[in-house]
C-alpha positions, 0 to 999 in steps of 0.5 A: 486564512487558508494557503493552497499548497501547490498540488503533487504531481502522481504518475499515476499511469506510470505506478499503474502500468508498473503494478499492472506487470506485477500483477500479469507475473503473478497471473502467469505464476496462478497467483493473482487472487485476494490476498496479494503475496505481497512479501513473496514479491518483495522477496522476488525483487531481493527485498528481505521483509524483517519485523522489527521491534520498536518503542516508536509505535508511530514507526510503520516501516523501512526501507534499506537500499545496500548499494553495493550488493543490490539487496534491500531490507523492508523493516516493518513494525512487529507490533502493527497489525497484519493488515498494516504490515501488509500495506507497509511492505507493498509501500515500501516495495513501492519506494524500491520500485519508484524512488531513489534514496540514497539512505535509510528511507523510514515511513511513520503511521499517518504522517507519510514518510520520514527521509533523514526525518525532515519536516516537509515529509512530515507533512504527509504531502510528500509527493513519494509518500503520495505515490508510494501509497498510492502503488500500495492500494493499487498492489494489495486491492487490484480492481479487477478482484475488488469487483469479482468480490462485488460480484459474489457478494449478491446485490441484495445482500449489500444493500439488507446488510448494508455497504459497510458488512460488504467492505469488512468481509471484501477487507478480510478477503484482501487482508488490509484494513475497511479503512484501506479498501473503503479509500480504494473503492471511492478512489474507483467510484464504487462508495463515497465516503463522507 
């Protein structure tokens, strides 16, 4: 027997508009280009982005708020790769942006995230979790620059190679991960995954 869940309501126009913004700042500042400086604009918004060492390899990352100085900590796991640092700190600057907590917010790998370690965020269906990865993709792989990628890469050469050469070297130029960009391309209609 299977249980429909309600769905989560993701603004997704709102997160788009709020990532659009960024993304004419950094056009203003000649920045707009793969990959994102993404630790750059946490620093912009009074984020600090620390590695950190854990024993916990499912812990992705962190945010801190300090409401008394307005300054916020984005923690990342130091022994993730750098294409999931990357996605962790756009994440968690989409907390920052997005969402109001009061506490240490932690976000683990494949789980969505944990706020105070409760079990309904660990079911990955946690409307934050859903928009905080969703203004990550949005951030990291803007559509704009994923089909100037597409451009450059001639059409015969996508199909002789075959799609997936195509995503690994857009991937590279982006600096996250084949996984990241092949769910942001079908999210656009440009692949399907299967």
């Amino acid at each position: 027997m299977m249980i429909d869940r309600p769905r989560q309501h993701v603004r997704k126009k709102q997160i788009q508009q709020l990532v659009g913004d960024l993304h004419t700042q950094l056009k203003k500042n000649g920045e707009f280009q793969a990959p994102i400086p993404v630790e750059k604009l946490a620093r912009e918004m009074n984020a600090q982005v620390v590695q950190v060492e854990t024993e916990d390899d499912d812990l992705s990352g962190f945010l801190f708020r300090d409401p008394a100085t307005g300054k916020s900590v984005i923690g990342v796991n130091k022994d993730h790769s750098k294409t999931r640092q990357r996605f962790t700190i756009a994440h968690e600057i989409g907390h920052l942006i997005l969402h109001s907590f009061e506490d240490l917010h932690y976000d683990r790998k494949g789980s969505g995230g944990i706020f105070k370690r409760s079990a309904e965020s660990a079911t990955g269906e946690n409307r934050d979790e859903v928009e905080a990865n969703f203004f990550a993709a949005e951030l990291l792989m803007p559509e704009e620059l994923i089909y100037d990628k597409l451009e450059d890469i001639e059409i015969s050469d996508i199909f002789q190679r075959n799609i997936d050469a195509a995503i690994r070297t857009i991937a590279k130029d982006f600096n996250v991960s084949t996984h990241a960009l092949s769910i942001r391309m079908a999210q656009l209609g440009i692949v399907s995954i299967e």
